[in-house]
C-alpha positions as CSV (number, residue, x, y, z in Angstrom):
1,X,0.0,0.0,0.0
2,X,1.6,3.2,-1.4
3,X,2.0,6.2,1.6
4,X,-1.0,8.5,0.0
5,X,-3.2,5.8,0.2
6,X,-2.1,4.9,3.7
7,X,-2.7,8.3,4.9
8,X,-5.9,8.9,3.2
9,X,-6.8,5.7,4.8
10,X,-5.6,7.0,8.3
11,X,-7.8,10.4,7.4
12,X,-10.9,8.7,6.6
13,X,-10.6,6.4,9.6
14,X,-10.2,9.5,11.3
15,X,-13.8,11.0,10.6
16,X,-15.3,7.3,11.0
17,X,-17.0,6.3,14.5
18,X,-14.8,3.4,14.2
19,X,-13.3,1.8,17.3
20,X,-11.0,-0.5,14.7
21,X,-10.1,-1.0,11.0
22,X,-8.2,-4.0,9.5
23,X,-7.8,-3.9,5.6
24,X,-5.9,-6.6,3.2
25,X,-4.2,-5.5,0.0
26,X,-1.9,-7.5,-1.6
27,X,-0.2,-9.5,1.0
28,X,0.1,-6.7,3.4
29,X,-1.8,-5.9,6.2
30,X,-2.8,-3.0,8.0
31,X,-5.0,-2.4,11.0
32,X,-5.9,0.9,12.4
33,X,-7.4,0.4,16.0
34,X,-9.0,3.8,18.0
35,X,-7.2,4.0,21.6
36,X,-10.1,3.6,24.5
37,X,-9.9,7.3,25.5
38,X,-8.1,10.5,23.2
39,X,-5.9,12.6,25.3
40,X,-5.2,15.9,23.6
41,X,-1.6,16.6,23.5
42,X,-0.8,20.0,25.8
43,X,2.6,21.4,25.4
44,X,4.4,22.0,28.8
45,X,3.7,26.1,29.8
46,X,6.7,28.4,28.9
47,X,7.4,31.2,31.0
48,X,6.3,34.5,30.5
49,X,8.1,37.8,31.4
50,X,6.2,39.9,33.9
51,X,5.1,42.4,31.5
52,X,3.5,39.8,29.4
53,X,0.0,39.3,31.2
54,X,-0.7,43.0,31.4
55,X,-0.4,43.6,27.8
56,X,-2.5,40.4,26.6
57,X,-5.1,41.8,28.8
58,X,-5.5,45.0,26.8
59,X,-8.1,44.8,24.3
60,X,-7.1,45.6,20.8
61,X,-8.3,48.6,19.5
62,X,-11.0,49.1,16.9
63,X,-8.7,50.2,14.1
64,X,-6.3,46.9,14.9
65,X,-9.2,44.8,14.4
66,X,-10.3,46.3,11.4
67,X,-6.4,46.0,10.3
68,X,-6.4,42.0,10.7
69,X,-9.8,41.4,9.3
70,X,-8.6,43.0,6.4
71,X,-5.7,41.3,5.8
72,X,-7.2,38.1,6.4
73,X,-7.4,35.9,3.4
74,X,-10.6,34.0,2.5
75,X,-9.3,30.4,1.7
76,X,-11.0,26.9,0.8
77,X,-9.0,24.2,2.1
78,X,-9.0,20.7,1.3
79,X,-10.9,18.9,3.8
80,X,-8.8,15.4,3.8
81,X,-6.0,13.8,1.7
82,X,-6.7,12.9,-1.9
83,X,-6.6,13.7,-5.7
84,X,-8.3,17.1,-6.4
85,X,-10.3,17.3,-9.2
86,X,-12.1,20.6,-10.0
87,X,-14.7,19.1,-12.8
88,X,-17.4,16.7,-12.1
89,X,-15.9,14.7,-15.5
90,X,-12.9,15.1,-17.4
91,X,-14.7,16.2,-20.3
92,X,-17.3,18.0,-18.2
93,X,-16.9,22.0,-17.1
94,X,-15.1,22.9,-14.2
95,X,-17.2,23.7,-10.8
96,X,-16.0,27.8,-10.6
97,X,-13.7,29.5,-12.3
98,X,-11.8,32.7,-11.2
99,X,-14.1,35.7,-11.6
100,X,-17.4,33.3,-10.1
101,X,-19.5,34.3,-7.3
102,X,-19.7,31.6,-4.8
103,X,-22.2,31.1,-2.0
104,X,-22.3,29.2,1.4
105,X,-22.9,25.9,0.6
106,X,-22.0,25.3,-3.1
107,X,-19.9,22.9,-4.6
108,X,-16.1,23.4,-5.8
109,X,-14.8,20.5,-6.4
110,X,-14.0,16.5,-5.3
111,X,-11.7,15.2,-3.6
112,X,-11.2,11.3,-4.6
113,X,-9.3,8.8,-1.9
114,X,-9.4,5.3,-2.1
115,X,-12.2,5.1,-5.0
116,X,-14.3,7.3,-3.1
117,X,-15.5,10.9,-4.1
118,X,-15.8,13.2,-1.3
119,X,-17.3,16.9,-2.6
120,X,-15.7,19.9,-1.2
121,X,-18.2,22.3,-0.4
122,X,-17.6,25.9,0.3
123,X,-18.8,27.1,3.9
124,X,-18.1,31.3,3.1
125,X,-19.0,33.4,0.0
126,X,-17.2,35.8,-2.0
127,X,-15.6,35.7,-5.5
128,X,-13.3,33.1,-6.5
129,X,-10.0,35.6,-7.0
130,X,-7.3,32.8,-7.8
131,X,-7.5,28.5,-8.1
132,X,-4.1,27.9,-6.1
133,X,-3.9,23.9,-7.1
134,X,-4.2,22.8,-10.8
135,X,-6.6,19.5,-11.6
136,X,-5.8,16.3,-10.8
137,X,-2.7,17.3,-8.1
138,X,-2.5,15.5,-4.6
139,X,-3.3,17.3,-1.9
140,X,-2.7,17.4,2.2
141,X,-5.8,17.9,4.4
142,X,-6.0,21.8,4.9
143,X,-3.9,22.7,2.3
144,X,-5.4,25.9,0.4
145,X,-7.3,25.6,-3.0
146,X,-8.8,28.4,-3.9
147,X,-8.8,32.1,-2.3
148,X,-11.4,34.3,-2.2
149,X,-12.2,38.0,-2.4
């Protein structure tokens, strides 16, 4: 089993409420099994200089808020491991193209993993301002594909 079909194995498992998974391919085995209870990892606390706490207390102005929402970027980001495909056919249009207006909800593309089509649906609107990853490329879960205005 190559590695991107291990991890988009490891990914799907991931979003399953399995407690165990045990596949066969080609003489190999590989079984997945869920430990009893997750324990989040916390990194150990680093210490901060006295003048530290005071300063994260203070609000941010108005204007500074403004300043990072606008820089912000609006992104759509793959949602698990897998092949990309931006058309629901080869031969078939694309989903959006740069210029579109997209809306909550709406379709922009597939991600395929293991024989299985997952659609990537958009959850902000706005216009589609650049496609960052071309058809058919792999892609890592929360990598960005396409960028908003």
């Amino acid at each position: 089993m190559d590695t991107q079909a291990l991890k988009a194995l490891i990914d799907l498992f991931g979003r399953a409420p399995l407690r165990e998974l045990e596949i066969s391919e080609g003489g190999q085995t590989v079984k997945i099994t869920r430990a009893k209870q997750a324990q989040a990892f916390v990194p150990p606390a680093s210490p901060l200089p006295a003048a530290a706490p005071a300063a994260a207390t203070t609000p941010p102005s108005p204007t500074e808020e403004a300043e990072v929402s606008s820089t912000k970027e609006l992104l759509i980001t793959a949602p698990m491991y897998g092949t990309l495909h931006l058309s629901p056919a080869p031969d078939a249009p694309p989903f959006v193209a740069v210029g579109d207006t997209l809306h909550a909800g709406q379709q922009v593309g597939l991600i395929e993993a293991m024989k299985v089509f997952t659609p990537i649906k958009t959850e902000i609107s706005g216009r589609v301002e650049a496609i960052l990853v071309p058809d058919g490329s792999e892609v890592e879960a929360h990598q960005p594909l396409i960028r908003l205005s």
